[in-house]
VOTOR-622041 format. One record per residue (C-alpha): residue in one letter; x, y, z. Coordinates in pm, 1 decimal, padded with zeros to 6 digits. Each point is the difference from the previous one (the first is absolute). Example, Ala and Ser with C-alpha at 12.3 -4.5 7.8 and 13.67 -1.06 7.14 Angstrom:
   r          u          v          w
   a    01230.0   -00450.0    00780.0
   s    00137.0    00344.0   -00066.0
END
This chain:
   r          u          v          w
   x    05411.3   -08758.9    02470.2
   x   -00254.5    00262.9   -00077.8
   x   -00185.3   -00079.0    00360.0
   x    00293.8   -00053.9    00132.4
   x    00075.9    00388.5   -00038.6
   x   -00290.1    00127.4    00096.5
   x    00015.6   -00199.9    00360.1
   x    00375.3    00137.3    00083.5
   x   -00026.2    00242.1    00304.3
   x    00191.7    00383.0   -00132.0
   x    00291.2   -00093.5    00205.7
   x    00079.4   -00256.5   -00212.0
   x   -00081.3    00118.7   -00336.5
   x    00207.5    00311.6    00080.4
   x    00286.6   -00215.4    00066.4
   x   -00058.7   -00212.6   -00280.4
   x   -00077.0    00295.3   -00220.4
   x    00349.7    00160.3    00104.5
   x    00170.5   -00343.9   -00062.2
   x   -00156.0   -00033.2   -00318.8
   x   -00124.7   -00291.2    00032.3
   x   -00327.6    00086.6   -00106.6
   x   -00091.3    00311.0   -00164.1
   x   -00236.6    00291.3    00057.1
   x   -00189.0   -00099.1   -00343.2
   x   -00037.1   -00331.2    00074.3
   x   -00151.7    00079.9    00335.3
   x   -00227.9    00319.7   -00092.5
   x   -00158.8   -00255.1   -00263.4
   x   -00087.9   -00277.3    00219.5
   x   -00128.5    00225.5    00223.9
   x   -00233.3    00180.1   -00238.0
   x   -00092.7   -00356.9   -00147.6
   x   -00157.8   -00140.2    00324.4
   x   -00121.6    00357.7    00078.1
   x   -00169.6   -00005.3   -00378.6
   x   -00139.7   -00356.3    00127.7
   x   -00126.7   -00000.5    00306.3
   x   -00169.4    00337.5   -00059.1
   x   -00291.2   -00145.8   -00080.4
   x   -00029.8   -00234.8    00317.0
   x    00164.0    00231.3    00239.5
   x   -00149.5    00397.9   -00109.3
   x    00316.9    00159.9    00183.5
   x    00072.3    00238.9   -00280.1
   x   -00125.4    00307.3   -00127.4
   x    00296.3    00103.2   -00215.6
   x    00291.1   -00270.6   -00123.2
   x    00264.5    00185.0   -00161.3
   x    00124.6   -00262.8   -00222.9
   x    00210.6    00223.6   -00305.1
   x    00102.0    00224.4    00275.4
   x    00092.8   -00244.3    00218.6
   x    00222.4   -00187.8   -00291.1
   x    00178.7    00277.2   -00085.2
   x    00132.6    00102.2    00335.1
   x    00091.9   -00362.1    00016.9
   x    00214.8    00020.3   -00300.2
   x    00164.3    00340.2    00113.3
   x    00065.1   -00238.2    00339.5
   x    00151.2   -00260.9   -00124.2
   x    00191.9    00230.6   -00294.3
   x    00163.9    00157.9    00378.8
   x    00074.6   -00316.6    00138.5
   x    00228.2   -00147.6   -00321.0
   x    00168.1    00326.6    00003.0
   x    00056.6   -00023.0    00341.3
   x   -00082.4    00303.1    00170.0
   x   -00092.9    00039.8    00350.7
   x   -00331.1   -00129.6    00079.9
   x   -00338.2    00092.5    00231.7
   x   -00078.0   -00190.2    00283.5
   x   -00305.0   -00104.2   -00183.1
   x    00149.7   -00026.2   -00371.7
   x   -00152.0   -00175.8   -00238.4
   x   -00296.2   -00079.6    00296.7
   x   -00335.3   -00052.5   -00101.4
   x   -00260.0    00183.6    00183.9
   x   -00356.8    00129.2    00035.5
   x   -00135.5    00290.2    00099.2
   x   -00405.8    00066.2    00168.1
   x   -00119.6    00237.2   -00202.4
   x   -00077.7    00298.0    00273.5
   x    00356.2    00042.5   -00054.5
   x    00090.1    00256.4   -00293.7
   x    00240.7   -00148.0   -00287.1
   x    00133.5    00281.2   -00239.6
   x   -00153.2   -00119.6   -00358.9
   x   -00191.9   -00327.0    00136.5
   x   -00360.2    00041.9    00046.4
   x   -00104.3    00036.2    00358.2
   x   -00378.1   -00035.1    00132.9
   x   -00041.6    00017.2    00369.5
   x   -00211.1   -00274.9   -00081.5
   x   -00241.6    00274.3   -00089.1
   x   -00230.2    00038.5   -00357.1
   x    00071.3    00405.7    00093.6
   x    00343.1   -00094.4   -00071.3
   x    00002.8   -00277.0   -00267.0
   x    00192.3    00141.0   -00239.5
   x    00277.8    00230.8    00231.0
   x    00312.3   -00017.3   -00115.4
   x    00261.6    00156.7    00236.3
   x    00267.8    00204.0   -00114.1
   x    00201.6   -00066.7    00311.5
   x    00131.7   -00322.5    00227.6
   x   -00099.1   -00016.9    00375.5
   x    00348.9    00020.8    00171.3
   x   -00060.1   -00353.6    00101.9
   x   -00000.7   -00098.6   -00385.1
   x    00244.7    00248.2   -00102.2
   x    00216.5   -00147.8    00240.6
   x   -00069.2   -00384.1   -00160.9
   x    00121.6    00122.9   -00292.6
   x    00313.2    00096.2    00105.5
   x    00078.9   -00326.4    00140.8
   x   -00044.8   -00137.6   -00305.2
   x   -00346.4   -00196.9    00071.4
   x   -00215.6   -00069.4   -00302.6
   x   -00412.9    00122.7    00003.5
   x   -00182.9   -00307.2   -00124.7
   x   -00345.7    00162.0    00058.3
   x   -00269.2    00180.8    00287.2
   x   -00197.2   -00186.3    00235.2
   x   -00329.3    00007.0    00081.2
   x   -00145.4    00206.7    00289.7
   x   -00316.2    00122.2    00130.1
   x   -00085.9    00282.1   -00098.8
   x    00216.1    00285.1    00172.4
   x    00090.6   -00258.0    00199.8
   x   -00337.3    00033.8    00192.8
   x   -00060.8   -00362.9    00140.2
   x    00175.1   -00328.0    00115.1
   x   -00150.3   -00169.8   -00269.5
   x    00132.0    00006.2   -00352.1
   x   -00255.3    00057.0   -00274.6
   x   -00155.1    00372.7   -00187.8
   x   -00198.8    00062.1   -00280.9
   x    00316.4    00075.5   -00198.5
   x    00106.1   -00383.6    00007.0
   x   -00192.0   -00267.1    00231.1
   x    00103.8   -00213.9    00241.6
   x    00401.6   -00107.8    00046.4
   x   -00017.9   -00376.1    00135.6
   x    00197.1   -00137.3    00275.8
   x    00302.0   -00145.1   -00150.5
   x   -00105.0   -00373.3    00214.4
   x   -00356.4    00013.3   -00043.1
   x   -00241.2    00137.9   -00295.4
   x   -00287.2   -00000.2    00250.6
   x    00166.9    00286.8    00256.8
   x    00146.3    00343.0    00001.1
   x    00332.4    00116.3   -00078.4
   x   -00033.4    00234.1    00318.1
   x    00037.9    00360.4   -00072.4
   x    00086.6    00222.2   -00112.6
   x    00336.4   -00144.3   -00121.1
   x   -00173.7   -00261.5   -00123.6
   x    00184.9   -00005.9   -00375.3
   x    00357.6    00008.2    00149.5
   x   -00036.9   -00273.1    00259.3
   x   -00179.0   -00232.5   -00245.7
   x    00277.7    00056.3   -00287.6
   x    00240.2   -00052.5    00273.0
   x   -00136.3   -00306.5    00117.4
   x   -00104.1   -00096.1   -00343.8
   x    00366.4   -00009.6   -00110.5
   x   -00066.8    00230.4   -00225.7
   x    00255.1    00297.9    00089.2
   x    00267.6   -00072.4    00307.6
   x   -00113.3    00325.1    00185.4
   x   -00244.7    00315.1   -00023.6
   x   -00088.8    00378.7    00097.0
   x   -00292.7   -00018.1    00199.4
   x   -00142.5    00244.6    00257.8
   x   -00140.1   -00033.3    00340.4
   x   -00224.0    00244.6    00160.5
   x   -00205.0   -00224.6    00293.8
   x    00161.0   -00325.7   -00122.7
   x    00018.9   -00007.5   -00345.4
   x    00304.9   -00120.5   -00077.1
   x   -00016.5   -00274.1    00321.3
   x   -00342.9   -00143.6   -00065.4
   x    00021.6   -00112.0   -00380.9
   x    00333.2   -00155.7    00121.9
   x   -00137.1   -00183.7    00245.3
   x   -00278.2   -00105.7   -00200.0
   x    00264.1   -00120.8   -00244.1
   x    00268.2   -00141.9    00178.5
   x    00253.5    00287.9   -00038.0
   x    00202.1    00243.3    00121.1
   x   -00147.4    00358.9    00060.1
   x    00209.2    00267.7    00223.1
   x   -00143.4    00316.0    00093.2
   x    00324.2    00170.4    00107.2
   x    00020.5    00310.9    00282.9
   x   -00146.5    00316.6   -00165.2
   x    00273.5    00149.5   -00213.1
   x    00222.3   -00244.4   -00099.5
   x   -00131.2   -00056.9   -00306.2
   x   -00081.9    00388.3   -00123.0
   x   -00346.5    00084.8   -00109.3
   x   -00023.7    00214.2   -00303.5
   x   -00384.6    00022.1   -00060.8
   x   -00175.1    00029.5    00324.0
   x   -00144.5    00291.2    00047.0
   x    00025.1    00048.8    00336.9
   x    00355.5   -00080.3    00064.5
   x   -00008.3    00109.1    00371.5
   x   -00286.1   -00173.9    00117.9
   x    00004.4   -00309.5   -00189.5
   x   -00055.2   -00317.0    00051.7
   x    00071.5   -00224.9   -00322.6
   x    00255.4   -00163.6   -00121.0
   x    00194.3   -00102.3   -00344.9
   x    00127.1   -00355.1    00070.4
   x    00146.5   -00299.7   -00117.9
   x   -00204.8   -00366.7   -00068.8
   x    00241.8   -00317.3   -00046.8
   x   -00000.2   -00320.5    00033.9
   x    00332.8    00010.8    00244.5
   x    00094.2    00211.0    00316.6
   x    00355.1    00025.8   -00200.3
   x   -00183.0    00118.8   -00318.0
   x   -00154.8    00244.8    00228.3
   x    00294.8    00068.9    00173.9
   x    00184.5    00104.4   -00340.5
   x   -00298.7    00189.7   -00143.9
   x   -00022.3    00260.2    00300.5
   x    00403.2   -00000.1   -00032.4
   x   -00093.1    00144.2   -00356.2
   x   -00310.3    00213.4    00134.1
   x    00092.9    00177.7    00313.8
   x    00193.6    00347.1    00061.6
   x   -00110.7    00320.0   -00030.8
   x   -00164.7    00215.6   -00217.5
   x   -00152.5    00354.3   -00003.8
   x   -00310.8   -00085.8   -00054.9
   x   -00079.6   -00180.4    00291.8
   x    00110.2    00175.6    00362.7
   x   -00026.5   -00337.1    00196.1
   x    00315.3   -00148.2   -00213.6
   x    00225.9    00334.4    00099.8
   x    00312.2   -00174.1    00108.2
   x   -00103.3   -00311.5    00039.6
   x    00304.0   -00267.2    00032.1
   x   -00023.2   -00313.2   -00238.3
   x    00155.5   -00240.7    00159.1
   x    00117.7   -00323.9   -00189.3
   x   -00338.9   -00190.6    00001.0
   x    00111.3   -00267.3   -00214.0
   x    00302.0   -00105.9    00214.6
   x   -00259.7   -00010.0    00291.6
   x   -00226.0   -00229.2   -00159.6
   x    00270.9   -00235.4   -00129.1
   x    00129.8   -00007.0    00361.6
   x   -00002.0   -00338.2    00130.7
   x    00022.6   -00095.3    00400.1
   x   -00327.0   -00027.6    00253.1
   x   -00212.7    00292.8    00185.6
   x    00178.0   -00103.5    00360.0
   x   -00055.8    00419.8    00187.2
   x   -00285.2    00011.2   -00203.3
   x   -00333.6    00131.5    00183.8
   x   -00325.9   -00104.0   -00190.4
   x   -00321.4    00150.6    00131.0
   x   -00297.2   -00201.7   -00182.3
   x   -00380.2    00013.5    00014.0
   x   -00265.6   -00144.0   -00176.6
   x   -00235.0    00221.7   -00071.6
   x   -00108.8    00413.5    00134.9
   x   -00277.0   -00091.6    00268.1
   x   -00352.1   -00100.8   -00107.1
   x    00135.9   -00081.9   -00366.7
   x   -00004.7   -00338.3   -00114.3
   x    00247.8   -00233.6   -00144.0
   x   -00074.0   -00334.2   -00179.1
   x    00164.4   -00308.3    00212.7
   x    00198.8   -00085.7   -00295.7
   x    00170.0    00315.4   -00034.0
   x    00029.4    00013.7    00386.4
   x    00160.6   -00385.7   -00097.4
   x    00248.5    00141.5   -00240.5
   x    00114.2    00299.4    00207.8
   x    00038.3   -00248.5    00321.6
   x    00232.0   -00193.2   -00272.4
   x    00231.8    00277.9   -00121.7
   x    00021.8    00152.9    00371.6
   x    00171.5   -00354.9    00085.4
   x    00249.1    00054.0   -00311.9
   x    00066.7    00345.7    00219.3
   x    00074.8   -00170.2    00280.6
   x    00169.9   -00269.1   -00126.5
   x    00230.6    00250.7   -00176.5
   x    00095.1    00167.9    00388.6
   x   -00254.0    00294.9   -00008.5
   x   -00193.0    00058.8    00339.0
   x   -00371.2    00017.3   -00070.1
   x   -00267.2    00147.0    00207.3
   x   -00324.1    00060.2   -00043.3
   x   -00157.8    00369.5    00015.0
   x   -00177.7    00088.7    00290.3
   x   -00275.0    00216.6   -00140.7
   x   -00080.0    00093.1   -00357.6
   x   -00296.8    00198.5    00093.7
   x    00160.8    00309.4   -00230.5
   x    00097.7   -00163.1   -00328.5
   x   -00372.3   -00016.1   -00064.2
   x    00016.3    00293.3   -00216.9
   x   -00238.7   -00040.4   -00316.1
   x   -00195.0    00320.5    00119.3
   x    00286.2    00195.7    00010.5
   x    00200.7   -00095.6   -00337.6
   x   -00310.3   -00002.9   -00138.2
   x   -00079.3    00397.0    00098.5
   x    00336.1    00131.8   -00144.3
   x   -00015.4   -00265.3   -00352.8
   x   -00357.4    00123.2   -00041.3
   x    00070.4    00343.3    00026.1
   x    00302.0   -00004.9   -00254.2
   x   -00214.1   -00198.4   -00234.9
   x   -00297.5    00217.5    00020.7
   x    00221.2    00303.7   -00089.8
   x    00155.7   -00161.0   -00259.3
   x   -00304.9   -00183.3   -00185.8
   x   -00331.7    00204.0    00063.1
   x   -00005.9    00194.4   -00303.3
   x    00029.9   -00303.7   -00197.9
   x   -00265.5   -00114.4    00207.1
   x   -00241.3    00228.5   -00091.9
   x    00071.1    00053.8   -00347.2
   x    00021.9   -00379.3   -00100.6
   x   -00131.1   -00233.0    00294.6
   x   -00062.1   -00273.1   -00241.6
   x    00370.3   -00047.5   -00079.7
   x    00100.3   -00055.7    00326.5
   x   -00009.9   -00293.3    00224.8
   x   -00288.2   -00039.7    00238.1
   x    00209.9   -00090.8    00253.3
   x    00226.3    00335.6   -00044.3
   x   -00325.0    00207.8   -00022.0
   x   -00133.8   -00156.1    00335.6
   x    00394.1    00111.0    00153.6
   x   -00104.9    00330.6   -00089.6
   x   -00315.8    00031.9    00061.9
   x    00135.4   -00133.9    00400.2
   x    00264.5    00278.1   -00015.6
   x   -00265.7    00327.1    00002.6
   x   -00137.3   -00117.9    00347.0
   x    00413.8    00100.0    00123.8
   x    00045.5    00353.9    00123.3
   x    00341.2    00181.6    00022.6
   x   -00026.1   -00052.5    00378.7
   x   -00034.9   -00372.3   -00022.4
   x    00312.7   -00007.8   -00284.1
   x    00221.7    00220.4    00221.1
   x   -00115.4   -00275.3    00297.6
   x    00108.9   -00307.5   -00180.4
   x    00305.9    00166.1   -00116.6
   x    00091.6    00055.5    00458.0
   x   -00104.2   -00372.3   -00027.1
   x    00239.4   -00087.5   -00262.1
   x    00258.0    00197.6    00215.7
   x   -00076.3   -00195.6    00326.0
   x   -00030.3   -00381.9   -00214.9
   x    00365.6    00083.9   -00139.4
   x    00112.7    00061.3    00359.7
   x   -00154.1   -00302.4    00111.4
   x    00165.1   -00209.8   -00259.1
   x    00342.0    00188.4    00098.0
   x   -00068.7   -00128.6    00347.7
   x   -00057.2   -00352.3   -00083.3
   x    00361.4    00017.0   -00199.2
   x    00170.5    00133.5    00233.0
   x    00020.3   -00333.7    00201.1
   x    00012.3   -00231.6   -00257.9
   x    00098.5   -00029.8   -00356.0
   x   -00289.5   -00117.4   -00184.6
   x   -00355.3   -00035.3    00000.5
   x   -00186.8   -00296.2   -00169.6
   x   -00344.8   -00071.0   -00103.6
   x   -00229.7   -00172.4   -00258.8
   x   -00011.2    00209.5   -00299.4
   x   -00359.7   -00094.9   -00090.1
   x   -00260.9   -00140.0    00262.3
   x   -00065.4   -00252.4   -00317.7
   x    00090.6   -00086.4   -00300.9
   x   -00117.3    00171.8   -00357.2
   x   -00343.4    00053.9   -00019.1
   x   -00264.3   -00107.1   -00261.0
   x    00105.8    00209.6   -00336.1
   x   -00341.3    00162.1    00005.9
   x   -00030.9    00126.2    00329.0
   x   -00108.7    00284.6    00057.6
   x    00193.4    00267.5    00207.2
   x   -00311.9    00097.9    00226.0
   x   -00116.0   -00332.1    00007.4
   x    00065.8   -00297.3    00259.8
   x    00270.7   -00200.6    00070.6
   x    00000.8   -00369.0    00132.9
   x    00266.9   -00093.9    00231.1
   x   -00038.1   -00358.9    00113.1
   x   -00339.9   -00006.3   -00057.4
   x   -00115.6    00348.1    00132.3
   x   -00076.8    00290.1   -00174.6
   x    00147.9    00323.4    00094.2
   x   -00082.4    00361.7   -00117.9
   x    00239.1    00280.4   -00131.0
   x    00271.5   -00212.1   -00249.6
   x    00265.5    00263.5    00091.0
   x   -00025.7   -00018.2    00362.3
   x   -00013.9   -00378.0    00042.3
   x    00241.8   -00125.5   -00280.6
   x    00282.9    00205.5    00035.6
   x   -00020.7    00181.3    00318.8
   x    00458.0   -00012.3    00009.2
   x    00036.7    00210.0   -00323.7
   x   -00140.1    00278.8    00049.4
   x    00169.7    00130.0    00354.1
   x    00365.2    00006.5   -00174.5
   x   -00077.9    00181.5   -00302.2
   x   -00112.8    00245.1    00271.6
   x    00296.5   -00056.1    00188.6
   x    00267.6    00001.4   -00215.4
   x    00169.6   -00288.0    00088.0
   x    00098.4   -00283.9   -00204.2
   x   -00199.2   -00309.7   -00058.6
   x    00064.3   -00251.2   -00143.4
   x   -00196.7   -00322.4   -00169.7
   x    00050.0   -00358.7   -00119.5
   x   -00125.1   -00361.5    00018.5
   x   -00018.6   -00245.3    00310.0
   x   -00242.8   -00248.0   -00168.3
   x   -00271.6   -00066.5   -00183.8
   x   -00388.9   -00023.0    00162.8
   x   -00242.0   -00256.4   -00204.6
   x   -00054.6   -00048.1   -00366.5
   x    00416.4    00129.4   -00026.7
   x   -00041.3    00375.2    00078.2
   x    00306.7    00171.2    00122.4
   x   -00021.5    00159.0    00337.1
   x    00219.7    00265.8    00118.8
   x    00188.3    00133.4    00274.1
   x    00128.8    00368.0    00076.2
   x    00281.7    00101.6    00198.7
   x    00057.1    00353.5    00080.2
   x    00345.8    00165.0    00068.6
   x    00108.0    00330.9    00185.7
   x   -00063.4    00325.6   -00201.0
   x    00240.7    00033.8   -00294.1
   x    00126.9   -00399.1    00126.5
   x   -00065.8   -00150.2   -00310.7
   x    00375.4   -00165.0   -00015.3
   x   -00070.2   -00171.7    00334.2
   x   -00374.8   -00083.1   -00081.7
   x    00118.8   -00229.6   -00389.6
   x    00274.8   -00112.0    00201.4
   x   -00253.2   -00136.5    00235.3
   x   -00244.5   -00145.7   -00296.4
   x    00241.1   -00126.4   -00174.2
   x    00112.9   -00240.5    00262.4
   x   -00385.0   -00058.1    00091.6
   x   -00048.1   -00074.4   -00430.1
   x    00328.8   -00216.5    00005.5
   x   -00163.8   -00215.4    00304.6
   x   -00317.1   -00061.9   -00110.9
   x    00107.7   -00154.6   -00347.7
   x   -00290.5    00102.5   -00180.7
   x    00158.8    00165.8   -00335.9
   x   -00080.7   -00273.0   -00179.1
   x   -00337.1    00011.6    00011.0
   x   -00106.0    00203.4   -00330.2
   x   -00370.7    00013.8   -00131.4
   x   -00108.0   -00260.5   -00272.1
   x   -00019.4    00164.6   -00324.5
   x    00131.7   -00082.8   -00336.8
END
């Protein structure tokens, strides 16, 4: 029964929780027993908050038998990666400047958790400041796929999508700044959503205005993710981009059932002169038949000369980091990550011209996207151009893609991320197969700014088709 617990999706422990059928102590504990076990195997911790976790279990449950009104996410277990600040739980940044931070305050995101009634079971690993799409830091090591020992969680959400796909914790807070959320989920065969800016309120950026990351959900079901952001999004005065934003009843939209018939799909491949491996370009052909087959009218897009926009994210991330990290740079370079410190070091070369340029750029790529929706509903396209790559690799290294090598990791593995955390809109990940040796391969949609009801109403009909729920990693 124990495993049994740990593999329920939220929706249904929530139901089963409220039903009492099972209770919030018998959950918490499984939960914390496989995290406890496959630790080892799996490095996707750096905290697990096992007392703490326990007792809000028993204050749970204690609420249920006296029957008062209950969360959407009571008696829930969850994670949380640990660039997000939990009031009294140790929180890193994945960082050895930050090893022993302990916030006095929740992110809103968290805060908001808590209120629902979900349960913190522990924080997952990142890179450090979130800095790469590969999961390791001097703080912890590498995080493992959840499928494969020998290949990468992705990054840098790497701990929440492999404790989600490990069965380990139903759903978790991740955050997504060029893909972060969506490419450890498609490593890992989950669900990642990076919804329109501001519907999920972000309380520690520091640039609120001209942001461009996220605080998002990772499950292993477009329902799950569906009735997280119910619990997430609304406003809050920290965060300008969620003034008056509507919130919408994302969980009925996911649960809808019928087809896509008046649905209008544009699709592509890959941004010209990027590659994609032939069987990802196999498992994206596959799922764009479930489209069809469930009404929607695909076509194919007739130039994606301007989604190749490493150059430009890249300008704006850089400069943010580089203001953020360079005095910890020069005081203490040999607690920092090598790759962070190379970031940097690219950042200096950016003048305030050349910022102020990519942010006109970012302007004119949002009303190019805008352009595209206006005419049809959705776009679709490979999350990754292949599946996860070899756990060591090495951000400014090669990549192989059907037998090639290609320069620049970013650029060439997951050229679809990055243009909608500059965009705004909503995008959204989650399997369509699985390339050789069983990795998971991934496939985004993206919905209409602030769509996000329409867009899980979409993926859960494409998840529902495809029938591939039941394939779960092999670990014990």
């Amino acid at each position: 029964m124990s495993d049994e617990l740990c593999l329920m999706t939220a929706t249904v422990l929530r139901e089963r929780i409220a039903r009492r059928d099972v209770s919030p102590v018998e959950v918490t504990a499984a939960v914390l027993g496989r995290a406890q076990r496959l630790q080892p195997e799996l490095n996707c911790f750096i905290t697990i908050c096992g007392e703490e976790a326990m007792q809000e279990a028993r204050a749970a449950e204690r609420a249920v038998m006296r029957g008062e009104p209950l969360g959407l996410l009571h008696g829930v277990p969850y994670t949380c990666k640990d660039l997000v600040n939990t009031c009294g739980v140790r929180t890193t940044f994945g960082s050895l400047f930050h090893k022993n931070n302990v916030p006095s305050q929740d992110a809103e995101a968290v805060a908001r958790l808590r209120r629902h009634g979900a349960i913190l079971i522990g924080k997952t690993t990142t890179s450090e400041f979130g800095a790469k799409c590969l999961t390791d830091a001097p703080l912890f090591g590498r995080t493992r796929n959840a499928w494969s020992a020998a290949h990468t969680s992705g990054g840098s959400s790497g701990g929440a999508a492999v404790a989600v796909a490990a069965g380990i914790a139903p759903i978790g807070i991740a955050t997504d700044g060029g893909g972060s959320t969506r490419i450890p989920a498609a490593c890992n065969g989950v669900v990642g959503l990076k919804q329109s800016m501001g519907v999920v309120p972000h309380s520690q950026v520091d640039d609120a205005f001209g942001n461009l990351t996220y605080v998002t959900p990772m499950t292993r079901t477009v329902a799950d993710t569906a009735l997280m952001l119910q619990a997430l999004a609304g406003a809050d005065p920290s965060d300008p981009w969620s003034m008056d934003v509507p919130v919408p009843d994302y969980a009925k939209a996911a649960g809808a059932t019928g087809d896509l018939r008046g649905k209008r799909i544009l699709y592509a491949k890959a941004p010209k002169g990027r590659p994609v491996a032939q069987e990802v370009a196999s498992a994206f052909e596959s799922a764009l038949g479930h489209l069809r087959d469930l009404g929607a009218e695909l076509a194919e897009m007739p130039d994606t000369g301007d989604f190749d926009i490493e150059p430009l994210w890249r300008t704006i991330n850089h400069t943010v980091w580089l203001t953020r990290f360079s005095a910890m740079a020069r005081e203490r370079p040999g607690d920092m990550s090598p790759s962070l410190l190379q970031q940097l070091e690219l950042a200096t070369h950016v003048s305030g011209v050349d910022y102020q340029q990519a942010m006109f750029d970012r302007t004119r790529l949002f009303r190019h996207v805008q352009s595209l929706l206006r005419e049809n509903d959705l776009l679709a396209m490979p999350t990754l151009s292949r599946t996860a790559l070899a756990i060591d690799q090495d951000l400014f290294g090669t990549l192989e893609i059907d037998g090639q090598e290609f320069p620049e990791v970013r650029a060439n593995w997951f050229p679809w991320t990055m243009p909608f955390n500059l965009t705004g809109h909503p995008a959204v990940t989650l399997p369509c197969g699985f390339g050789a040796g069983g990795l998971p391969i991934g496939i985004q949609l993206v919905g209409r700014f602030r769509g996000e009801a329409d867009l899980l109403h979409a993926a859960a009909r494409l998840e529902a088709a495809q029938a591939l729920l039941s394939h779960r990693p092999d670990l014990r």
